[in-house]
C-alpha positions as CSV (number, residue, x, y, z in Angstrom):
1,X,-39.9,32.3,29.6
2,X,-39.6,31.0,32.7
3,X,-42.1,30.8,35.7
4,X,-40.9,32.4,39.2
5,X,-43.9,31.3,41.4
6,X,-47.2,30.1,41.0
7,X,-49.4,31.0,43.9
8,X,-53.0,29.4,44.6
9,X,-55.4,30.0,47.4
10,X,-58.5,27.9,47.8
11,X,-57.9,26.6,44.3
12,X,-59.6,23.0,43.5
13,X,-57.5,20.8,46.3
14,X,-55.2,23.4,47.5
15,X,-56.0,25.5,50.3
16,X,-53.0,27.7,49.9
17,X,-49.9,26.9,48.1
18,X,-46.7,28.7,46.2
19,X,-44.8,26.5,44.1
20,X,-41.4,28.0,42.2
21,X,-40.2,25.5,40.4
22,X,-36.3,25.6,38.6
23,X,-35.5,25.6,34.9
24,X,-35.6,22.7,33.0
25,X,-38.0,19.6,34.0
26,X,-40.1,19.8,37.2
27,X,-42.0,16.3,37.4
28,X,-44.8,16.1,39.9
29,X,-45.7,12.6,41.2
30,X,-48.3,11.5,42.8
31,X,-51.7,8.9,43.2
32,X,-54.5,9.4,40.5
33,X,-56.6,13.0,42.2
34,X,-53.9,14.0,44.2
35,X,-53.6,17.3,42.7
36,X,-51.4,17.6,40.3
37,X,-53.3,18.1,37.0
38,X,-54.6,21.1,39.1
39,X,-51.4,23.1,39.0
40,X,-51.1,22.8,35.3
41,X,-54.5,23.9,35.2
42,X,-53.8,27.4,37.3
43,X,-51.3,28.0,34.8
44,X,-53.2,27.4,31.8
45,X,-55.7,29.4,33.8
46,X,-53.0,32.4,33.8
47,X,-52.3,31.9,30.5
48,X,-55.6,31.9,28.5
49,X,-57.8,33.2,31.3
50,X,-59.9,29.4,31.1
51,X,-59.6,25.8,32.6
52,X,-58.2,23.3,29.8
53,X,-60.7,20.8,31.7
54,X,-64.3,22.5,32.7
55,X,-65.9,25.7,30.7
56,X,-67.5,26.4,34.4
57,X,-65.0,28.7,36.7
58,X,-66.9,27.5,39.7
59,X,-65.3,24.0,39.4
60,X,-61.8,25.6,40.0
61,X,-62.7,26.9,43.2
62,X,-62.2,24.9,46.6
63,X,-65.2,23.0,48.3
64,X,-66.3,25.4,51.2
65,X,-64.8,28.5,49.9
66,X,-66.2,31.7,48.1
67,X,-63.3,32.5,45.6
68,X,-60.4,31.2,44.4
69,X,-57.4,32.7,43.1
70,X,-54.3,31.9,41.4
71,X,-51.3,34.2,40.8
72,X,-48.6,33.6,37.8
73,X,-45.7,35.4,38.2
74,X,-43.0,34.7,35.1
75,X,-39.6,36.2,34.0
76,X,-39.3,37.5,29.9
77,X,-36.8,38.7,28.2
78,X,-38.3,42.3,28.4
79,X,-39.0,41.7,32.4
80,X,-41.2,40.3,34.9
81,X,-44.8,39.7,34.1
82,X,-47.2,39.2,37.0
83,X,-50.9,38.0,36.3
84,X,-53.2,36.6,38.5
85,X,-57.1,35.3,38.0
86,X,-59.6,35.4,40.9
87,X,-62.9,33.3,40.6
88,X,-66.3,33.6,42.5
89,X,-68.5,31.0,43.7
90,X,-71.4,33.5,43.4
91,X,-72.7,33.6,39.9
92,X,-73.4,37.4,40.0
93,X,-69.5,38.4,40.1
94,X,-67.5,38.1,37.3
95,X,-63.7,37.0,37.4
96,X,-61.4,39.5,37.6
97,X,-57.8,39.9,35.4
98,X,-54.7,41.5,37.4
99,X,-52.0,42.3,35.2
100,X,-48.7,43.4,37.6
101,X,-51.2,44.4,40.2
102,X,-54.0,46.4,38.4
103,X,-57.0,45.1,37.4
104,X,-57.4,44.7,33.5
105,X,-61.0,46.0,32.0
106,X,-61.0,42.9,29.5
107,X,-59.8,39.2,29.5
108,X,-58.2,39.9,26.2
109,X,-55.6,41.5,28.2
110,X,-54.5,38.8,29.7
111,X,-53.2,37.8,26.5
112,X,-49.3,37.9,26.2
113,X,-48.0,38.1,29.1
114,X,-47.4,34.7,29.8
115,X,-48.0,31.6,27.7
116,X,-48.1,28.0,27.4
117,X,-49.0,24.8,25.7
118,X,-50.6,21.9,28.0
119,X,-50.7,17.9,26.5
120,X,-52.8,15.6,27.7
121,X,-54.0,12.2,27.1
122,X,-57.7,14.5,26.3
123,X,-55.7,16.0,23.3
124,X,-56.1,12.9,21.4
125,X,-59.8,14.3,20.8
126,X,-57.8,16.7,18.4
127,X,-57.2,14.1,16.3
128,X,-60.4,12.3,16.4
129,X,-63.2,14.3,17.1
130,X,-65.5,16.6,15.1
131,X,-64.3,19.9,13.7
132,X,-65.3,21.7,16.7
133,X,-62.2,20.7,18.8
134,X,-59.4,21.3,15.8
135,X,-61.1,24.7,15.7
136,X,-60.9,25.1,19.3
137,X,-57.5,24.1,19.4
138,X,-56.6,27.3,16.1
139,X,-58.6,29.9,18.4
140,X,-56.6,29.0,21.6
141,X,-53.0,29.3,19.8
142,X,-54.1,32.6,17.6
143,X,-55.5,34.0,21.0
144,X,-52.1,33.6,22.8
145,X,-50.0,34.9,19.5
146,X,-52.0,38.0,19.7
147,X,-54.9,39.4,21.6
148,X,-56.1,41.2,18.4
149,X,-57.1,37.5,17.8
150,X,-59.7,36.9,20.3
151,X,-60.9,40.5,20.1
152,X,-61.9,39.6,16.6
153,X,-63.0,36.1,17.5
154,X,-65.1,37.7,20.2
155,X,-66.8,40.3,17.8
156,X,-67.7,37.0,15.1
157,X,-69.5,35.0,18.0
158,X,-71.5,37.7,19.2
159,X,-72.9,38.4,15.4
160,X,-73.2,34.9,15.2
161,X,-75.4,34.3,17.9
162,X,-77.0,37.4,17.4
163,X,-77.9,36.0,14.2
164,X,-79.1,32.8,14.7
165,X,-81.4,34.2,17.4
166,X,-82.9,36.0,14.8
167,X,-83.4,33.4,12.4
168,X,-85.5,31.4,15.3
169,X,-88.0,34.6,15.5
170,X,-90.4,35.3,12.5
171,X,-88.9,39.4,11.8
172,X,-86.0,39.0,10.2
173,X,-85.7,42.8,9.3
174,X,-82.5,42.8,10.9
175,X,-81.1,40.4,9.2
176,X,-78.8,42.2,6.2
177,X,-77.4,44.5,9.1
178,X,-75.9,41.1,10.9
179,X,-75.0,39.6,7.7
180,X,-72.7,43.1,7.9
181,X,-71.6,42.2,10.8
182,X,-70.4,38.6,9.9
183,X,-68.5,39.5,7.0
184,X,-66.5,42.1,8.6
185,X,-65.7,40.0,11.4
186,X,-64.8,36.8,9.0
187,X,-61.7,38.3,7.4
188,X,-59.5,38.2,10.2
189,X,-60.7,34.6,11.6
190,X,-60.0,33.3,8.1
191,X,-56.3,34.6,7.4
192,X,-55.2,34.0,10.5
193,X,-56.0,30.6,10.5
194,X,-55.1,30.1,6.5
195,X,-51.7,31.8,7.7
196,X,-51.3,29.3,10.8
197,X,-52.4,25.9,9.2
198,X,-49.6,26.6,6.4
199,X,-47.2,26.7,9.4
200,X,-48.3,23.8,11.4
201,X,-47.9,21.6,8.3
202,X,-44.6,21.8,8.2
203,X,-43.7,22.0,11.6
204,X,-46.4,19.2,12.5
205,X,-44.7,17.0,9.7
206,X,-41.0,17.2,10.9
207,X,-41.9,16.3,14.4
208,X,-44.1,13.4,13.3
209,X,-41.6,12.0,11.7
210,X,-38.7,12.8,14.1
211,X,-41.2,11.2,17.1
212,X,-42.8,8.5,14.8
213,X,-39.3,7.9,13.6
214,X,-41.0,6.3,10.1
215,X,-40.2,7.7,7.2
216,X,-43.0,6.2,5.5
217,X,-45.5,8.3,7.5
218,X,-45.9,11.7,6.3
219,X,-48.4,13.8,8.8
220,X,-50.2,16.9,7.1
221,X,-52.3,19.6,8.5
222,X,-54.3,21.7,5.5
223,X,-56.9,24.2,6.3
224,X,-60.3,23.7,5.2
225,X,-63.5,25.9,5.1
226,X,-66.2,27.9,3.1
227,X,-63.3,30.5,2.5
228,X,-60.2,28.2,2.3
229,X,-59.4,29.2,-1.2
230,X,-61.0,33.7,-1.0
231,X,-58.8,36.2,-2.0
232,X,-61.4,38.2,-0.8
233,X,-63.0,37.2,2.3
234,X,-65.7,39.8,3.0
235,X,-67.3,39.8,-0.4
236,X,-67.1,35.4,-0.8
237,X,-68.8,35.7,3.0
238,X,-71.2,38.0,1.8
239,X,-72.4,36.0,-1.0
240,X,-72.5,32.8,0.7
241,X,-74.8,34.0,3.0
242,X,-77.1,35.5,0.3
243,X,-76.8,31.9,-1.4
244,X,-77.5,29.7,1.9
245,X,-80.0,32.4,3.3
246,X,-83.2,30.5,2.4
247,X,-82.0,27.2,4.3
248,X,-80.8,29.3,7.0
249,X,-84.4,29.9,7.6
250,X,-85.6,26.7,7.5
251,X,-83.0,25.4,9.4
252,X,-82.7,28.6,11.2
253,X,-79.2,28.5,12.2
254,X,-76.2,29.7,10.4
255,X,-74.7,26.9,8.0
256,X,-72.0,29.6,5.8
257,X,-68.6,30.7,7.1
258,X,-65.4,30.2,9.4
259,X,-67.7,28.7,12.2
260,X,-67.9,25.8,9.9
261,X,-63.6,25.4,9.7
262,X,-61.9,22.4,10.0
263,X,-58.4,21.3,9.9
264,X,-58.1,18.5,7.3
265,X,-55.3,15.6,9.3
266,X,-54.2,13.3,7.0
267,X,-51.3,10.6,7.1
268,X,-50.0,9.2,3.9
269,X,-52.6,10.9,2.2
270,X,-55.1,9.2,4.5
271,X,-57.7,10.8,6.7
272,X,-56.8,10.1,10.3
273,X,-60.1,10.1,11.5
274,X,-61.1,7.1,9.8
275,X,-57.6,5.3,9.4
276,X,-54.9,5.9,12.0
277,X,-54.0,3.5,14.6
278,X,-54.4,4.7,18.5
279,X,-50.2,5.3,18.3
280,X,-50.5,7.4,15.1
281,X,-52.9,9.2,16.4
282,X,-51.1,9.6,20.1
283,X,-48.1,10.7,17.6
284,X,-50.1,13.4,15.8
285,X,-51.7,15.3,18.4
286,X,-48.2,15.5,20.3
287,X,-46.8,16.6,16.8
288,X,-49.4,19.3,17.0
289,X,-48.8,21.1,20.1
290,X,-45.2,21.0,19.2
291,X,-46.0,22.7,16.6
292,X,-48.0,25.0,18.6
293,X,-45.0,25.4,20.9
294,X,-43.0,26.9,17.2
295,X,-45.8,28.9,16.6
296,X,-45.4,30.5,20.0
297,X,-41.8,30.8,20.2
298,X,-41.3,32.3,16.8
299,X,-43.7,35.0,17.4
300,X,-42.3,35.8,20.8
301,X,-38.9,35.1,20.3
302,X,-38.5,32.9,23.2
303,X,-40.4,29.3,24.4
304,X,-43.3,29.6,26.4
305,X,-43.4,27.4,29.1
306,X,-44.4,23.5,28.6
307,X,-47.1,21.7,30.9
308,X,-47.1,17.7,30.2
309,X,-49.9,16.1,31.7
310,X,-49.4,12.1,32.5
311,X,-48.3,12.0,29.1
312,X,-44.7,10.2,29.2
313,X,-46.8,6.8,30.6
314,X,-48.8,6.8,26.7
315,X,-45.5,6.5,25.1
316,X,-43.0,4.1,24.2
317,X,-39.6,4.1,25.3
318,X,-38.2,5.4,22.2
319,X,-41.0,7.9,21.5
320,X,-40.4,9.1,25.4
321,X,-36.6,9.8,24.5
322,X,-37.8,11.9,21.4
323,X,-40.2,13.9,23.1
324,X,-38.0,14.8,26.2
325,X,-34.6,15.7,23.8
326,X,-37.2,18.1,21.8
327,X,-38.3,20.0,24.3
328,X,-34.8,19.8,26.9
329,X,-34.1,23.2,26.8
330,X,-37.5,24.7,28.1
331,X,-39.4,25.0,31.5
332,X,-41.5,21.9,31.6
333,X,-43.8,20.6,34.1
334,X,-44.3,17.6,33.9
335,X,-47.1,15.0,36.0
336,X,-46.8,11.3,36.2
337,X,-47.9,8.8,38.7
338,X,-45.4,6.3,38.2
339,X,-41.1,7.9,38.8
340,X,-40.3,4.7,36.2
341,X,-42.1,6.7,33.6
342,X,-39.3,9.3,34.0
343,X,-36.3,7.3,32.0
344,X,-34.6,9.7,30.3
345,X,-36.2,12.3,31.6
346,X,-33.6,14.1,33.7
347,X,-35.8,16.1,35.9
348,X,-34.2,19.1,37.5
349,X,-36.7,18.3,40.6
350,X,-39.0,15.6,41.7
351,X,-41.9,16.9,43.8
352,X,-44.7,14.5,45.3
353,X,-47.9,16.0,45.2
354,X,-50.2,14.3,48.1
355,X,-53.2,15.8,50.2
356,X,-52.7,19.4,49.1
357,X,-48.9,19.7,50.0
358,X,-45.6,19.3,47.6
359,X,-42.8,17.8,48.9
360,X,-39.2,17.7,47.4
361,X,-38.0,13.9,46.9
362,X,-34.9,14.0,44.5
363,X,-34.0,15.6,41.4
């Protein structure tokens, strides 16, 4: 996959800007809030139909303006793909999806067509925050792998909130027909995710080990939930509601099923939570969204495009030279406020990014 253009207008500092990079590495330099996190951002934007940094649209668009929008145009193996997101300041209008210049009814369609993975230094929360964000990080892969995915995912929140809205009121008549709902919804969630944490353990331990370069350290990714171990999703759902029904009253909120999932990280047998040091960690999380980066490419058949985010300056000389020889032969752009943090990198362009403009400085 490889991006042709990437248009914005009135998106975060740009007033209007195309950018069409080259293959291989693209670095953009520039000053701390000069821009160019943003332009990894529109992509990501393209890609998943969200910001990787706000849950609120409104932040993307450009002080002063009304709407913003952002147009991803990428070359595939089976053709040109050409999809674009426009936002609105105004909270009454939705965004709108264009997929090669028709508007699609439903973000799920957005789904596909292009796809990335973005690192940044933020990622390390994958590795040591709460379950919600290693969850976060299953849906956002599974979502890009297939859009039957999020449909699914989509259909389990709505029950889910439908749910626990009814547990706060005091007629809970309705209760067995959303208990319906969850388990049908649950069986997808659950072996897709059993399915993907099997792959990312291996991939996830062979590039900890080629990046950590220890062979001492052995990186693991298992799968953990109420269902982990089902062979039969809907009818272990349904009777763990039944069971935890009573404290879902009192506590009136949901406490059974995949909402509660967790991906178990563990080096050495260890759990990295509690024991890794701030380079193991650093190590792990990029280990993951390597491994995210398989994922993609085996289900597509070809790499989806790479966005590293001030990431080469966390890294050590040696890990830097075993990042960049992984991931040489894809489209990569790559931010950095520092050109010294580029050893080894052998950019195909140089671009400084500086008061809304790019310009060309070496390559």
């Amino acid at each position: 996959m490889k991006i042709l253009s990437l248009r914005l207008r009135s998106f975060r500092s740009y007033e209007q800007l195309q950018l069409c990079p080259p293959d291989g590495v693209t670095v953009l330099v520039g000053e701390n809030g000069a821009g160019k996190t943003n332009l990894l951002e529109a992509v990501h934007l393209c890609c998943l139909g969200k910001s990787h940094r706000t849950g609120n649209d409104r932040d993307m668009i450009r002080s002063g303006a009304d709407s913003a929008a952002v147009q991803l145009t990428v070359k595939r193996e089976d053709g040109v793909h050409d999809v674009g997101v426009r936002l609105y300041e105004a909270q009454r209008r939705k965004k709108l999806i264009y997929i090669n210049g028709k508007t699609a009814p439903r973000i799920g369609e957005l789904f596909g067509h292009a796809t990335a993975v973005i690192f940044s230094p933020e990622d390390l929360r994958t590795v040591r925050d709460g379950p919600e964000v290693r969850r976060h990080f299953m849906d956002m892969l599974l979502c890009q792998r297939q859009k039957s995915y999020f449909y699914a995912l989509q259909m389990y929140t709505a029950a889910l909130r439908h749910r626990n809205a009814l547990l706060k009121g005091e007629d809970l008549r309705q209760l067995d027909a959303w208990d319906e709902e969850l388990c049908r919804a649950a069986g997808p969630l659950v072996q897709c995710r059993r399915a993907l944490a099997g792959e990312l353990d291996r991939c996830c331990r062979d590039h900890y080990l080629y990046i950590g370069g220890k062979d001492d350290e052995v990186f693991s990714v298992a799968y953990r939930g109420h269902l982990e171990n089902s062979p039969d999703v809907y009818a272990d759902m349904r009777r763990g509601l039944e069971r935890a029904r009573e404290e879902d009253i009192r506590r009136q909120t949901t406490t059974f099923g995949p909402h509660r999932d967790d991906l178990n990280l563990t080096l050495s047998g260890n759990d990295m939570r509690a024991f890794a040091s701030q380079g193991q960690v650093r190590t792990a999380a990029l280990s993951m969204k390597l491994a995210a980066f398989d994922a993609l490419e085996k289900t597509q058949g070809e790499p989806p495009l790479l966005l590293l985010d001030d990431v080469l300056s966390e890294l050590d000389p040696e890990r830097r030279r075993r990042l960049l020889g992984r991931v040489k032969h894809v489209q990569t752009l790559l931010t950095c406020t520092d050109l010294s943090d580029l050893t080894g990198a052998d950019p195909a362009c140089i671009l400084k990014v500086e008061n809304g403009t790019l310009t060309e400085i070496g390559g």
